[in-house]
N, C-alpha and C positions, 0 to 999 in steps of 0.2 A: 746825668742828672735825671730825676724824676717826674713828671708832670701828670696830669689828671683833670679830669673833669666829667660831667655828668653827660651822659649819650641821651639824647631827644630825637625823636620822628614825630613832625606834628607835619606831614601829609602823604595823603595816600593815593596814587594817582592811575587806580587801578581802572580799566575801562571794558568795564561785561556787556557781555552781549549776549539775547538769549538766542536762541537757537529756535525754540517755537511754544505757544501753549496750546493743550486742547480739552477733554471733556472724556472722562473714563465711564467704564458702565455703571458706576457709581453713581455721576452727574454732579462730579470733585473738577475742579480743574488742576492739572497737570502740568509742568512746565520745565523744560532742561535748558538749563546756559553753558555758552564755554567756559571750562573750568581758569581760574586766576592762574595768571603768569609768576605775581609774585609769592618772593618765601615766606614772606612775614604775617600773611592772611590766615587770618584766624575762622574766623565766620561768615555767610552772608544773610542781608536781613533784605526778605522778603516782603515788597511795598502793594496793598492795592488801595486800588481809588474808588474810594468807598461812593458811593451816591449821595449819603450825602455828609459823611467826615470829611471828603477829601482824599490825601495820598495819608496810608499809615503804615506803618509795621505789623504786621498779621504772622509774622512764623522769624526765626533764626534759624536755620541751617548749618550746621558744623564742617568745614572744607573737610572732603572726602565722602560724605554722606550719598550713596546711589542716586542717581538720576532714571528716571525721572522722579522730582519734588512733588508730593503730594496735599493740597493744602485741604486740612480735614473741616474746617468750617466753609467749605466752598456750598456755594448755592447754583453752579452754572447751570443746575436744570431749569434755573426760573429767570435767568437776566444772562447776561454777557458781563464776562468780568476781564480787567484789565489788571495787567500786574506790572512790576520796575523790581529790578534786585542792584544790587550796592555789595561791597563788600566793606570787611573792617579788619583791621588787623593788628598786632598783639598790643600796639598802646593804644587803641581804642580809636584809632582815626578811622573816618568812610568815604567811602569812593564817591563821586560826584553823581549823584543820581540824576541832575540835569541832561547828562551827558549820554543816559540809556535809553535807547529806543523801546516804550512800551510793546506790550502787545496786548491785544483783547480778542477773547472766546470767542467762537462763533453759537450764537442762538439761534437754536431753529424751536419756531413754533408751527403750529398747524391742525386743522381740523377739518372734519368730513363731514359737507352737506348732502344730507338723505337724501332731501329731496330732487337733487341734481344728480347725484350716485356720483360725486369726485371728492375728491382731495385736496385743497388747498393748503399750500405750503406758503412760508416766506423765511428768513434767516438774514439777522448782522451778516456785517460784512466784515472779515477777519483783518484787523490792524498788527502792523507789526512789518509783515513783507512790503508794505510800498504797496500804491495803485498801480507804480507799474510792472512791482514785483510779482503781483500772481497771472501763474500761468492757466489755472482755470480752479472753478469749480462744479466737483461731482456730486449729484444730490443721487443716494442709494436707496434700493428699498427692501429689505426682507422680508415674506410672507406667511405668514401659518391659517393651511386651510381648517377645515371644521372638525377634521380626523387629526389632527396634529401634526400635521407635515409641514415642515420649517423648510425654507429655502436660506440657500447662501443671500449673502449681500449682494445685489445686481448694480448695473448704475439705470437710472432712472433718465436722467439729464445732464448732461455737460454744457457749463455756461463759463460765460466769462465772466471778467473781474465785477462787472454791471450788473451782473445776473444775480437776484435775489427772492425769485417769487417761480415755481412751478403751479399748477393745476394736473392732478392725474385723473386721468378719466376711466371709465368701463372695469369701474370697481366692481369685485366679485362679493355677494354677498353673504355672510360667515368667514369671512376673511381677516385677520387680524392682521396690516400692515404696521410696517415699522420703517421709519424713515431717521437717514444721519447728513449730514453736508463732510464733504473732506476738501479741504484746500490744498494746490501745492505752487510751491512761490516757481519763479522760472530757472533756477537751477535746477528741478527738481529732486532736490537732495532731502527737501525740507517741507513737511505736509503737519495740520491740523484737521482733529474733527470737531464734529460742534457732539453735543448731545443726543440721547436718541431720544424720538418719542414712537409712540406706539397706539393705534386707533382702531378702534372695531367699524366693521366695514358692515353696517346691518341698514343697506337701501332695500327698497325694491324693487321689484323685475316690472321690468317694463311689459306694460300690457298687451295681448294679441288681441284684445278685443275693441273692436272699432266702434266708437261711441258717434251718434250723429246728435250733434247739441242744439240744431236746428231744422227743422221742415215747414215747408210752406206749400200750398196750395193755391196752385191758377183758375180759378173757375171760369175763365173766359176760353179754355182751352177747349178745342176739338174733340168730341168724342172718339 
């Protein structure tokens, strides 16, 4: 005999996870997940949490599409952004985005007081690995003197998970610094950078000349 009926999927119980986001020399954020287990997925949709919309849809992704995901309205040079992925597949169900652990940029800002001749740094703290998932953070700096000689990336500071504020001192001046943060969780398998920024370093030289900003006279004293 013959029998029939209509095939239905109404759920989708796929459960991504990203891997990490960071901040290209663009100042796009960037972001790879592990790719879906299942067959039937079609796409994934790309969530951030706007400031103030909320959690939204901002990009669709096609499964197989290269990693790392690039989101071209990104603003990470000026905020820290968080993002969620979900997938969906061919009847149009989605994965439970409750169920993803975010992650958010890391921001670094910073600026150089003349008058003291340093650098003050600060930078977000990277969400995503756990507080007691990271293994530290490297704040880098790369320099180009007045004749245009660039240096590689150095590390500047190694902090921990706590550690969100540097000061550099004994700035050279004509110096164009550039500072990045890079995080890596404690597996070390898995690392984020924040943004770069870049500062002209135009203090003053401290002076050899010894200024006396008082004198006084004893007139009771001994010839």
């Amino acid at each position: 005999n013959l029998d029939s009926a209509f095939f239905s999927d109404q759920s989708n119980r796929d459960q991504l996870v990203i891997d990490s986001v960071s901040v290209n020399a663009n100042d796009r954020a960037i972001m790879s997940w592990q790719p879906t287990a299942s067959g039937d997925v079609v796409e994934y949709q790309v969530y951030f949490n706007d400031p103030v919309l909320g959690w939204n849809v901002v990009d669709v992704v096609p499964v197989g599409t290269p990693f790392p995901w690039e989101w071209a309205n990104s603003q990470a040079g000026d905020r820290a952004e968080e993002f969620r992925i979900v997938s969906v597949d061919s009847c149009g169900n989605q994965s439970d985005d409750q169920i993803v652990k975010p992650h958010k940029t890391i921001y670094l800002r910073g600026y150089i007081d003349k008058c003291e001749g340093v650098a003050k740094l600060s930078w977000s703290t990277y969400q995503g690995f756990g507080k007691d998932g990271i293994q530290f953070y490297r704040l880098e700096v790369q320099t180009t003197d007045a004749g245009g000689n660039t240096s590689g990336w150095n590390t500047l500071y190694l902090g921990n998970d706590d550690d969100t504020a540097f000061t550099q001192y004994n700035l050279k001046n004509n110096t164009e610094y550039c500072y990045r943060v890079r995080v890596r969780d404690t597996s070390g398998l898995r690392t984020s950078t924040s943004n770069i920024i870049c500062r002209d370093a135009e203090v003053p030289q401290k002076s050899r000349i010894l200024y006396l900003a008082q004198v006084t006279n004893d007139f009771n004293r001994e010839a």
